[in-house]
C-alpha positions in Angstrom: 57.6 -57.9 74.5 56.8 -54.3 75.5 59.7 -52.0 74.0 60.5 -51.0 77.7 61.4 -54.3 78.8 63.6 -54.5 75.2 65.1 -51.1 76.2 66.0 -53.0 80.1 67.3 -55.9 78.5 69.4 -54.1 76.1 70.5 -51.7 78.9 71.5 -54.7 81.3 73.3 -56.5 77.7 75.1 -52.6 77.0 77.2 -52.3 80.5 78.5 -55.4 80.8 78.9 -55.6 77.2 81.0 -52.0 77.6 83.1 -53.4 81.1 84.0 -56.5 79.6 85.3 -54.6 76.1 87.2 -51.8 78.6 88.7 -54.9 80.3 89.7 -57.3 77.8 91.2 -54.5 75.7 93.4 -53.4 78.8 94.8 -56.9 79.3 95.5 -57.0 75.8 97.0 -54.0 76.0 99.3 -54.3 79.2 101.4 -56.9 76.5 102.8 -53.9 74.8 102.7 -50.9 76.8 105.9 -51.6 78.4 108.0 -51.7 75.1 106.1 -48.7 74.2 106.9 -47.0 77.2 110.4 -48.4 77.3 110.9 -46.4 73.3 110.2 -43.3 75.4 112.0 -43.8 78.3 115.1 -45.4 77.6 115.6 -45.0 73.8 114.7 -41.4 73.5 112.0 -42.1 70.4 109.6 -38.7 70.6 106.3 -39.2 72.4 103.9 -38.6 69.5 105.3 -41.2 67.1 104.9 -43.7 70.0 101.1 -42.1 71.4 100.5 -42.8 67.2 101.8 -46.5 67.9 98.9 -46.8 70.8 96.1 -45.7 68.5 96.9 -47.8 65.9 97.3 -51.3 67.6 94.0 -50.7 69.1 92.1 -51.8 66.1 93.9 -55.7 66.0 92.6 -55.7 69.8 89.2 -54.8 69.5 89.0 -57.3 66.2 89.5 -60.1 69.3 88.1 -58.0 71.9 84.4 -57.5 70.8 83.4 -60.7 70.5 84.4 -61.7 73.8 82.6 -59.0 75.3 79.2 -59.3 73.7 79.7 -62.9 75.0 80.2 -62.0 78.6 77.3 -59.4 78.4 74.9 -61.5 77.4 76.2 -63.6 79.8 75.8 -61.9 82.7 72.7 -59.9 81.9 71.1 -63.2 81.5 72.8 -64.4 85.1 71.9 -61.8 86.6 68.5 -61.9 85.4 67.9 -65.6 87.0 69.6 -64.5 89.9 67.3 -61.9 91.2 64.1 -63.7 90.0 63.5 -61.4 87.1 63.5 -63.9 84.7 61.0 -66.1 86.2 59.0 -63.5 86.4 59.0 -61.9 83.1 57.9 -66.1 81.8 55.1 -65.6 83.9 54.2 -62.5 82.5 54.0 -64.5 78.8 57.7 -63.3 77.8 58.8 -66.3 75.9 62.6 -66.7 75.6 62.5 -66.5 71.8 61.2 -62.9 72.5 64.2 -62.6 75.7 66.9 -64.0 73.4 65.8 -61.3 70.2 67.8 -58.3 72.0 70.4 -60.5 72.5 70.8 -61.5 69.0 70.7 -58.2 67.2 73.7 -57.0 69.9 75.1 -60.3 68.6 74.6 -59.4 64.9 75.8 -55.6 65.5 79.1 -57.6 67.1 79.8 -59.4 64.3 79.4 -56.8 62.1 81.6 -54.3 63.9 84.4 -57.5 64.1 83.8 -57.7 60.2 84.8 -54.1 59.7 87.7 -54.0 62.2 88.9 -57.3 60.2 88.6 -56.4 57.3 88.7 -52.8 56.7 90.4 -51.1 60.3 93.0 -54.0 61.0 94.4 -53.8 57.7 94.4 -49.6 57.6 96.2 -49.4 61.5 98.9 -52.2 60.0 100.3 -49.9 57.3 100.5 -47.0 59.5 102.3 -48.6 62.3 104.9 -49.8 59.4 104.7 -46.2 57.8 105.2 -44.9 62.2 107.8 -47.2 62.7 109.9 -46.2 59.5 109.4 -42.4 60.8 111.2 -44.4 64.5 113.4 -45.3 62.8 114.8 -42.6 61.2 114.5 -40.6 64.3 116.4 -43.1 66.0 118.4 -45.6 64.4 119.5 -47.1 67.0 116.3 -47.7 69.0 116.2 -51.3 68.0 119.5 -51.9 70.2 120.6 -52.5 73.7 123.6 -51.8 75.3 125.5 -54.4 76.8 123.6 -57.2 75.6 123.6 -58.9 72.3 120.5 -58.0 69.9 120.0 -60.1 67.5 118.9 -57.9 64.5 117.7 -61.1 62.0 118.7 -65.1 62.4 122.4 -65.1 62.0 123.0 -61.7 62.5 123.6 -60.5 66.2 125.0 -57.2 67.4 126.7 -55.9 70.6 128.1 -52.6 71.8 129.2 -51.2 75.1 127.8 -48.0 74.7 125.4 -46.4 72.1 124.7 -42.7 71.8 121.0 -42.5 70.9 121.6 -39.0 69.6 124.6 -39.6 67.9 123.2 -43.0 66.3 127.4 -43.9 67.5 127.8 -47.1 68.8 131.0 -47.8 70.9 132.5 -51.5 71.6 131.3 -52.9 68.7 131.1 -56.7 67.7 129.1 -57.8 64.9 128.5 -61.5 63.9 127.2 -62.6 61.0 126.4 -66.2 60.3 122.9 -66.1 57.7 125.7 -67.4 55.0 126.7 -70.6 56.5 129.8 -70.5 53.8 130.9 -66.7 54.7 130.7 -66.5 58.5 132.0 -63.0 59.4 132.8 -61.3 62.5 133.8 -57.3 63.1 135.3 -55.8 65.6 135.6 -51.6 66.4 136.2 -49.4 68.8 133.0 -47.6 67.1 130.6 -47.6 64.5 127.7 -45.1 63.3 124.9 -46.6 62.9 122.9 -44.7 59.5 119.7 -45.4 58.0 119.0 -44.8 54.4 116.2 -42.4 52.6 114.3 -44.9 50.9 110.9 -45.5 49.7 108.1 -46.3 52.2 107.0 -49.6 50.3 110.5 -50.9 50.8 111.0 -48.8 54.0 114.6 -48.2 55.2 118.3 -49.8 55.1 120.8 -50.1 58.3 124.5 -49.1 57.2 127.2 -50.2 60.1 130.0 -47.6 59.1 132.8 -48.9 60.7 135.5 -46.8 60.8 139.2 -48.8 61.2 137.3 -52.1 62.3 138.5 -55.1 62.1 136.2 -57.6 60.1 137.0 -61.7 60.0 135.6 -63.8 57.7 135.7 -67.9 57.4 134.6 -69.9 54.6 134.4 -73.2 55.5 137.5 -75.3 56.3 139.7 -72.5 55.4 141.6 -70.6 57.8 139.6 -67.3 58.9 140.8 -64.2 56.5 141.0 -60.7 58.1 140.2 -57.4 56.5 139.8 -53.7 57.6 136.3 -52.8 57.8 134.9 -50.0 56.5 130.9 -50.5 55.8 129.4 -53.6 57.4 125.7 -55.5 57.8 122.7 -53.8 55.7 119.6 -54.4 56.9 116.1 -53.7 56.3 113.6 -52.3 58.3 110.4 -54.3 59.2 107.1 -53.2 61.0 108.6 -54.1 64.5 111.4 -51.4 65.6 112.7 -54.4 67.7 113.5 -56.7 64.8 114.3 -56.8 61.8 115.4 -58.6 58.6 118.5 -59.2 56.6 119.5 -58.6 53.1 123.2 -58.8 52.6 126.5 -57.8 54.5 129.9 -56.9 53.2 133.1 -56.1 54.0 135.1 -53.2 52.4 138.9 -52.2 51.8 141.7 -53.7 51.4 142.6 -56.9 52.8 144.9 -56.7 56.1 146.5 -59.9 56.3 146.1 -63.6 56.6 146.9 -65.7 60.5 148.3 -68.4 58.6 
């Protein structure tokens, strides 16, 4: 096989190899561009941390991505190559298809290898940093993570709803918090606000979410017993996980001095 006809196949292998990557990655893509959109547009999280967010999710995409598209290229140069005769004549020229299917391989083999490093190496890298971006979102904006007038559920058990948030402010207005994740100290708080802080803490253990709660109203029920009310001042800690849309819980308490009792 003459290293011109290599060069054509490889050539024909190449575009649709590079169309089919381009496309695939896009679909992928269109999955989380609007909630990355959505952190600029309605939650007032700066551009760049977010055009940082793009770059790095581009690595788990391609690990999926690249083998897909080597497929379809060799899949269509090959097609394409039957369609318009060109195979049947390069046979009868004395190409065999061992010698045909040898481009094809080493694209393969480059493939793989590029998947290997994105998997192992890239994937990996991109991971930290969007957990290392996300802590920087978060401390920008707290509250990012929440929706007015709807209840977001922060972890299992632990929901939050507000009528009004201040992205600025990190102030939340209308405030219920319900907290079931200990099934023998369900707790519910009501305010007219609550400031919604995030802690300085290390990026390995990246952030905690303080409700400060000033003059709520928190209500508490351990099982059978008759619900317990107490004035709120310091409610629901929660840490911060790679997704700025959800997170995970560690404790939540109430603090001050107990109002009163129904019964």
């Amino acid at each position: 096989m003459g290293k011109t006809l290599r060069s054509y196949v490889i050539r024909e292998i190449l575009g649709a190899f590079l169309a089919g990557l381009v496309l695939f990655t896009f679909v992928l893509f269109l999955t989380r561009i609007l909630e990355l959109v959505n952190l600029v547009m309605a939650r007032g999280v700066p551009a760049e941390l977010v055009v940082r967010l793009f770059a790095y999710v581009f690595p788990s995409f391609l690990e999926v991505t690249i083998p897909m598209a080597i497929l379809l290229g060799v899949v269509v140069a090959f097609a394409r190559f039957s369609s318009d005769g060109e195979l049947l004549a390069m046979r009868a020229a004395g190409v065999s298809l061992w010698q045909l299917a040898r481009p094809a391989l080493a694209m393969g083999t480059i493939a793989g290898a590029a998947t290997l490093v994105m998997a192992q190496w890239a994937s990996p890298w991109a991971q930290r940093r969007i957990t290392e971006t996300t802590y920087e979102i978060a401390k920008t904006r707290a509250t990012a993570a929440l929706r007015p007038r709807m209840f977001n559920a922060l972890a299992d058990g632990l929901v939050v709803y507000a009528d009004r948030i201040e992205s600025s402010a990190q102030r939340l207005e209308g405030v219920l918090v319900s907290d079931e994740r200990d099934e023998s100290r369900r707790m519910t708080v009501f305010a007219r606000s609550a400031d919604m802080v995030i802690s300085d803490a290390t990026r390995a253990d990246p952030a905690f979410f303080f409700f400060t709660v000033p003059g709520g109203l928190a209500m508490t029920r351990s099982g059978s017993r008759e619900p317990d009310l107490f004035s709120a001042s310091t409610i629901a800690v929660v840490r911060a996980e790679a997704s700025p849309a959800r997170s995970a819980s560690v404790t939540t308490w109430a603090s001050s001095k107990r109002a009163r009792n129904p019964s």
